[in-house]
N, C-alpha and C positions, 0 to 999 in steps of 0.2 A: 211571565218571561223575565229572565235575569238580566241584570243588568252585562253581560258576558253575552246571554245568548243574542242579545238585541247586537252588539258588536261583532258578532260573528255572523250574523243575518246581512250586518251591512257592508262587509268585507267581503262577503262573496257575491254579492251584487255586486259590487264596485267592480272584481277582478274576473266577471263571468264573464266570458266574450259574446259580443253582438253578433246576431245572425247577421248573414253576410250577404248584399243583397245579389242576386243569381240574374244571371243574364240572360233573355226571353231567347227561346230554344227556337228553332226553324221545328214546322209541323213533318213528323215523318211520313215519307215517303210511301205510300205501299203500291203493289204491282200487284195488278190485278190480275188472277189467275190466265187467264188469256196470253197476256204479253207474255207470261210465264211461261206456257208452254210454246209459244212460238218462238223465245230467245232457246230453249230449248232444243225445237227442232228446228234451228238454227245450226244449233252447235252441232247436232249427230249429222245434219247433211254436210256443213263442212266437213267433218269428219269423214264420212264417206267421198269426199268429191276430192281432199288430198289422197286419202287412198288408192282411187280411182288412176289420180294424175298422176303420183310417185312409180305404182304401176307400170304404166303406159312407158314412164319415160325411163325405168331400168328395161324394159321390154323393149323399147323403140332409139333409143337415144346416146344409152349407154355403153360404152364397149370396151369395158373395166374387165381382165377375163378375171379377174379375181370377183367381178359379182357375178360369174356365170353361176342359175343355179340359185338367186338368193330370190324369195319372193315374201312381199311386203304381206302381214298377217291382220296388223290394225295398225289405225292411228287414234291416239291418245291426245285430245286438243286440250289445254288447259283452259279453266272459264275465263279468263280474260284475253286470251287468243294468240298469249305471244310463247308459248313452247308448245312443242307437239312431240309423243314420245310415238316411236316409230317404231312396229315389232315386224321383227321378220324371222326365215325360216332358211336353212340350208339341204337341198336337194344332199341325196343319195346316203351314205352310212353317216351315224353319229358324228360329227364334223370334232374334231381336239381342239382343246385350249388355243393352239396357237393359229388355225385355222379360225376358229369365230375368231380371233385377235384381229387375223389378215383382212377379214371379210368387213367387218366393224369397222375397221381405219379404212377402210377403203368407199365406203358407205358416208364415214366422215370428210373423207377428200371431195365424195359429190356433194355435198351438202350445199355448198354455194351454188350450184350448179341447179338441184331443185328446189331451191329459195328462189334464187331467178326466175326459173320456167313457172314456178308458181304462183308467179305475182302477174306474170305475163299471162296465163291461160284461166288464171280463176280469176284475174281483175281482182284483186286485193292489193291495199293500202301496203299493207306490209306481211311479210311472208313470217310464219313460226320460226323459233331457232326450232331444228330439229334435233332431236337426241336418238339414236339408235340402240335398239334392247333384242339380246339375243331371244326370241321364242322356242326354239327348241329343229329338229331337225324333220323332214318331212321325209319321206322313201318317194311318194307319188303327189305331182302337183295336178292339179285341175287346172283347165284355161278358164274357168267361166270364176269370175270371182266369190260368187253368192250362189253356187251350185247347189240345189236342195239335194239334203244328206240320202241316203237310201233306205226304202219304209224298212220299219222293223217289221220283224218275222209275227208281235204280236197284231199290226195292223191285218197281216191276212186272215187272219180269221176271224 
């Protein structure tokens, strides 16, 4: 070794930076499949029990005539609980641009109105913001919510 190399050996020792010491981590978390599935079907019964109540209280409660006609199709809960996207549907011929407009803002005017009812009849802490999403237009409603479809033509045989 030259006298060079040895200088250059100690030079980058000198200017190499020190490992930096790291701060002891918290041990992770896991969830056991269990709790898994029961935060889970947690979330799809809420899911169906705003459904259920949003429902009820444009059917029962409501007397908006601009929601005559609109029926609630799903609700979309977000995993931490605090937006719900709300789909629905407008009775009779393809409904126009300014029609879903009327029907939407009007949907949004109740909105406080089933955030309330909502907190009051499901006993929850705090109620979803709600957001309303046009689903499409419907010709015939069913009153049964979860109406099983009608057997296909292959099941009879």
């Amino acid at each position: 070794m030259t006298k060079s190399d040895s200088r250059r050996s100690s030079t980058t020792r000198a200017h190499s930076p020190q490992p930096r010491a790291t701060k002891a981590r918290a041990p992770a978390v896991t969830v056991s499949s269990a709790q898994a599935e029961a935060s889970g079907y947690r979330h799809q019964r809420l899911e169906q029990l705003l459904r259920e109540e949003i429902r009820s209280l444009l059917r029962d409660e409501v007397s908006d005539p601009c929601l005559d006609g609109v029926r609630i199709t799903a609700v979309l809960l977000s995993v931490d609980y605090k937006n719900a996207r709300v789909h629905f549907t407008a009775s009779g011929s393809e409904p126009t641009g300014t029609e879903r407009d009327r029907v939407t803002r009007a949907l949004v005017r109740a909105a406080a109105f089933f955030r309330a009812r909502l907190v009051d009849s499901l006993d929850l802490k705090r109620a979803p913001d709600l957001r309303f999403v046009f689903d499409g237009a419907s010709a015939t409603f069913d009153d049964e919510p979860d109406a099983p479809d009608a057997p296909d033509a292959k099941d009879e045989l």
